[in-house]
N, C-alpha and C positions, 0 to 999 in steps of 0.2 A: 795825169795818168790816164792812158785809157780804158775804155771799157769796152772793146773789142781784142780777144783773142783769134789768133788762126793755127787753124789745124791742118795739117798735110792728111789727107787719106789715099788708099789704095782703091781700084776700080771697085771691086768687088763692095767695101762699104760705104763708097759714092754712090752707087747705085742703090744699095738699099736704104740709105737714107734720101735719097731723093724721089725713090719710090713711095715713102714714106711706111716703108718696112721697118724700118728702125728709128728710135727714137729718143737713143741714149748711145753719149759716145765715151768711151772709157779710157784714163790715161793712169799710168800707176802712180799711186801716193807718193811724191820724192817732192823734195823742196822746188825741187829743178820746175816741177808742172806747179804746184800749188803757186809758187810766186806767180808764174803765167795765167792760173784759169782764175783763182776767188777775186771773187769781186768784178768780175766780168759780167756786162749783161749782152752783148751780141758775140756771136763765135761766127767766122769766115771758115767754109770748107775749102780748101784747094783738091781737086782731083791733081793727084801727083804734085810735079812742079809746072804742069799748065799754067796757062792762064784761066781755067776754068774754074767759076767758084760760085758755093751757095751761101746765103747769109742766112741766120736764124736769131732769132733772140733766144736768147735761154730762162729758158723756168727754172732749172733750179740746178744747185751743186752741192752735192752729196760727197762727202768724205770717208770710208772707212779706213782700218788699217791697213791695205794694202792696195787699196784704188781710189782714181775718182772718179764719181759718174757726173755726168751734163746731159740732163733732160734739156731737151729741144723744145723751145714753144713755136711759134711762127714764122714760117720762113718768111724770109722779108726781100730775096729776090731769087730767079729760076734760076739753073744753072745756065740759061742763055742771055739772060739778063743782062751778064757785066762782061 
């Protein structure tokens, strides 16, 4: 199994995570995500369906009743990178 998940995002919070304005990405609590993010320790951004992408490791995953959060720890390449 692996230990990277990916994420599609839109411009708006491509940019602010890469600004590093943001620093938590949030998906809603349904089986459909939890199967895809726990247990994951690297997450792949895509801006849209580009080939543009950021890699981060994650510190951590937060579960409540109705979301989940993924704190970002270190990005692990630029968005020009790959």
């Amino acid at each position: 199994m692996s230990d990277i998940v990916h994420l599609i995002l839109k411009r708006k919070h491509w940019n602010q995570i890469a600004n590093g304005l943001k620093i938590h990405e949030y998906r809603d609590n349904t089986e459909y995500w939890r199967k895809r993010i726990i247990g994951k320790r690297i997450v792949i951004f895509h801006m849209g369906y580009s080939k543009e992408t950021m890699i981060f490791l994650i510190k951590q995953i937060d579960l409540n009743d109705e979301q989940i959060t993924i704190t970002l720890g270190a990005r692990i390449t630029h968005a020009n990178d790959s």
